[in-house]
C-alpha positions in Angstrom: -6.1 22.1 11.8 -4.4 25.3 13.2 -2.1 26.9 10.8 0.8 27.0 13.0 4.1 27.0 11.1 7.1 25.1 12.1 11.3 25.3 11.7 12.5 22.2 9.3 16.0 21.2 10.6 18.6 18.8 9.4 19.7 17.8 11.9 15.9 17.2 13.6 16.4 13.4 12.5 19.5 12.9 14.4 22.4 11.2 12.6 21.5 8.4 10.9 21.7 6.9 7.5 18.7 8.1 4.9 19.3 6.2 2.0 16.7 6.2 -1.1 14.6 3.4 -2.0 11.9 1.0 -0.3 12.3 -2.4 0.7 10.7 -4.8 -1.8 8.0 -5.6 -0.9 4.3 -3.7 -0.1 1.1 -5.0 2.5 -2.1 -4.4 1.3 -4.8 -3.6 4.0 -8.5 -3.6 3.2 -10.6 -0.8 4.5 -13.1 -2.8 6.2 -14.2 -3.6 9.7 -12.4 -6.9 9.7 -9.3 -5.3 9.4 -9.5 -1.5 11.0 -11.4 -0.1 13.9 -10.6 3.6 13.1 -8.4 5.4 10.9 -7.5 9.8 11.1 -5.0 11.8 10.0 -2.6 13.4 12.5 -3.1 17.2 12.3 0.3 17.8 13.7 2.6 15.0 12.3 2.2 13.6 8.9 1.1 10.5 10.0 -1.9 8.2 10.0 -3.7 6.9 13.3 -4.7 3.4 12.8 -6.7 1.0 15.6 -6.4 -2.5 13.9 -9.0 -4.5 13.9 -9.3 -7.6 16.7 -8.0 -8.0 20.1 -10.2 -8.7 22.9 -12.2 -6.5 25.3 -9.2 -4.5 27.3 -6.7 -6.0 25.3 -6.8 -4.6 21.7 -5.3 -5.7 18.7 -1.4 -4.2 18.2 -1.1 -5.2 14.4 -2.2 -4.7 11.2 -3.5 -7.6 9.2 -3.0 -7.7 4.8 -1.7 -9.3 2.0 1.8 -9.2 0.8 3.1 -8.5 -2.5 6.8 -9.1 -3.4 8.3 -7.3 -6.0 11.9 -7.4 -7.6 14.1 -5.1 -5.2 14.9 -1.6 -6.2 11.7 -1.5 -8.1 9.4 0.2 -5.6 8.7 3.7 -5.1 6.6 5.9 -3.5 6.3 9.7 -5.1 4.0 12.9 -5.0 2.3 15.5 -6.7 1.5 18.8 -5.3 -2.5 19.2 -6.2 -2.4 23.1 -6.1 -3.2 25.3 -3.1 -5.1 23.9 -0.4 -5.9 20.6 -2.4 -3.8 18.1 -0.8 -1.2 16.2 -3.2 -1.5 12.8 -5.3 0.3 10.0 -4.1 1.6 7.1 -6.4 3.6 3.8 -5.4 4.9 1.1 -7.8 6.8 -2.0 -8.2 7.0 -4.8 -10.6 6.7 -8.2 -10.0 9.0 -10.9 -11.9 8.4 -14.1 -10.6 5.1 -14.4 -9.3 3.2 -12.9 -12.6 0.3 -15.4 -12.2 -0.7 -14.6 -8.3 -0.1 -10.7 -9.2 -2.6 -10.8 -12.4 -5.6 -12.6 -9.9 -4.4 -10.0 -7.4 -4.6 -7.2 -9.9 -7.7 -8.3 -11.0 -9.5 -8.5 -7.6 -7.9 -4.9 -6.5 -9.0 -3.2 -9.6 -12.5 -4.3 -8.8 -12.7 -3.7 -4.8 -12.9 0.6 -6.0 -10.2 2.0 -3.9 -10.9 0.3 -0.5 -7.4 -0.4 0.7 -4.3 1.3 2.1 -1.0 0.0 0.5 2.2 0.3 3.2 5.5 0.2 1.3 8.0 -0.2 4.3 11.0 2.2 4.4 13.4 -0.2 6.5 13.4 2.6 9.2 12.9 1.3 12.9 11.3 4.5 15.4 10.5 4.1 18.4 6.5 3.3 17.5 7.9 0.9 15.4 8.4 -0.1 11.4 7.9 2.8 9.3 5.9 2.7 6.2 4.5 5.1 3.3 1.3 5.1 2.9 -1.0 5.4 -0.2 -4.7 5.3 0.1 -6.8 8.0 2.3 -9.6 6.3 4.8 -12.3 7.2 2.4 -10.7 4.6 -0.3 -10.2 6.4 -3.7 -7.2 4.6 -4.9 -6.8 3.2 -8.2 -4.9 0.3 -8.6 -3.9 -0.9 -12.5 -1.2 -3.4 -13.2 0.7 -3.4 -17.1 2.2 -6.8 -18.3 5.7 -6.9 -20.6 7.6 -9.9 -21.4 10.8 -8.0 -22.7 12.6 -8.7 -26.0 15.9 -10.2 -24.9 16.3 -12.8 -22.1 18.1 -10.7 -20.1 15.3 -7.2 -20.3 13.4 -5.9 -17.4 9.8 -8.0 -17.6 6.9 -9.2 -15.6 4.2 -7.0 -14.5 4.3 -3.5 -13.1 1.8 -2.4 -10.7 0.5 1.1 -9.8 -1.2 2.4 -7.0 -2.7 5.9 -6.6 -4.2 7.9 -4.5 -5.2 11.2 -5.9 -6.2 12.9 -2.5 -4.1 13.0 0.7 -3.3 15.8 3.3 0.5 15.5 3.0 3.1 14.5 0.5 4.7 12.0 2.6 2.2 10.2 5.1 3.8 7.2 7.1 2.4 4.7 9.5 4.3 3.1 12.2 3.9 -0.2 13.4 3.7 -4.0 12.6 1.7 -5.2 9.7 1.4 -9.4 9.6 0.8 -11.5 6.6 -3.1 -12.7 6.5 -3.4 -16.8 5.3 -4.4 -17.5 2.3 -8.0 -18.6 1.5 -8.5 -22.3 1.2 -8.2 -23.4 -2.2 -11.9 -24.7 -2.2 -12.8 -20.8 -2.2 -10.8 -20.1 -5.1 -12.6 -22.4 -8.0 -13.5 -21.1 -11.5 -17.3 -20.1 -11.6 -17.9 -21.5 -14.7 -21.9 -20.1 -14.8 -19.7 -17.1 -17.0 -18.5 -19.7 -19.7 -19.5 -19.3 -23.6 -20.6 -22.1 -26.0 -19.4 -21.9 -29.5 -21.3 -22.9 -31.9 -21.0 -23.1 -35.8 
């Protein structure tokens, strides 16, 4: 990357509304062949160039594939830390999920245990001309860490459900956005998702 400076203007974005916030809901996208082809960082935008996975020869695949999670709106954020010179920054997004807990704590579970090998597209409810606009944690190397915390609140009417956090301690800019369509993947068949009981314990007296 050439260090070649630039001029940051307001009025670069035309006139248009820039409110705060996400929209409430994020798309997780494995990094694995069945769901990317390629993946770079633009040098000269703060972007991320993405070939999806699929399509057919001469006709490639337009869309991302991954899972949706829904979280109560005005709950999800995206922010950053600067790393120090030349480091890159740390990128975190959250939300918290109220009415699905029990989906969220298997999908905690399994993302906790996959060891950073998935992007996380929180979509800003901006339309450009490439399409959607998303924030994006994760770098194409993986790294992320994703936890989840659990609270039921006190009073009936307190903030509860589970909280998740995703981080990414290394990417090249503070903001790095995606722009595109990202579709919901089905669901496995239920017959994939039985209990392996081989990991059950006998009590005995």
């Amino acid at each position: 990357m050439a260090c070649i400076l630039k001029n940051v203007i307001s009025s670069a974005a035309g006139c248009k509304e820039n409110p705060a916030g996400l929209s409430n809901y994020c798309m997780v996208v494995p990094l694995d062949s069945d769901h990317i082809t390629t993946i770079g960082v633009n040098d000269a935008k703060n972007q991320y160039v993405i070939t999806p996975a699929g399509g057919t020869t001469g006709t490639p695949a337009t869309a991302l594939k991954g899972f949706r999670i829904e979280f109560k709106g005005q709950t999800g954020q995206v922010t950053s830390e600067d790393n120090g010179g030349g480091k890159g920054w740390t990128v975190t997004g959250t939300g918290r999920v109220e009415k699905n807990t029990d989906d969220m704590a298997y999908v905690g579970r399994i993302l906790s245990n996959m060891d950073g090998k998935y992007l996380v597209f929180f979509p800003t409810g901006n339309i450009a001309e490439d399409g959607a606009e998303w924030l994006v944690v994760g770098n194409p190397f993986g790294d992320s860490e994703f936890t989840v915390t659990s609270d039921t609140g006190a009073a009936r009417g307190d903030d509860h459900g589970q909280t998740f956090q995703v981080v990414n301690s290394y990417q090249l800019y503070p903001e790095v956005k995606w722009y595109g369509t990202i579709t919901k993947e089905a669901d496995p068949e239920s017959a994939a998702l039985v209990d392996d009981t081989s990991d059950n314990i006998t009590i005995t007296d």
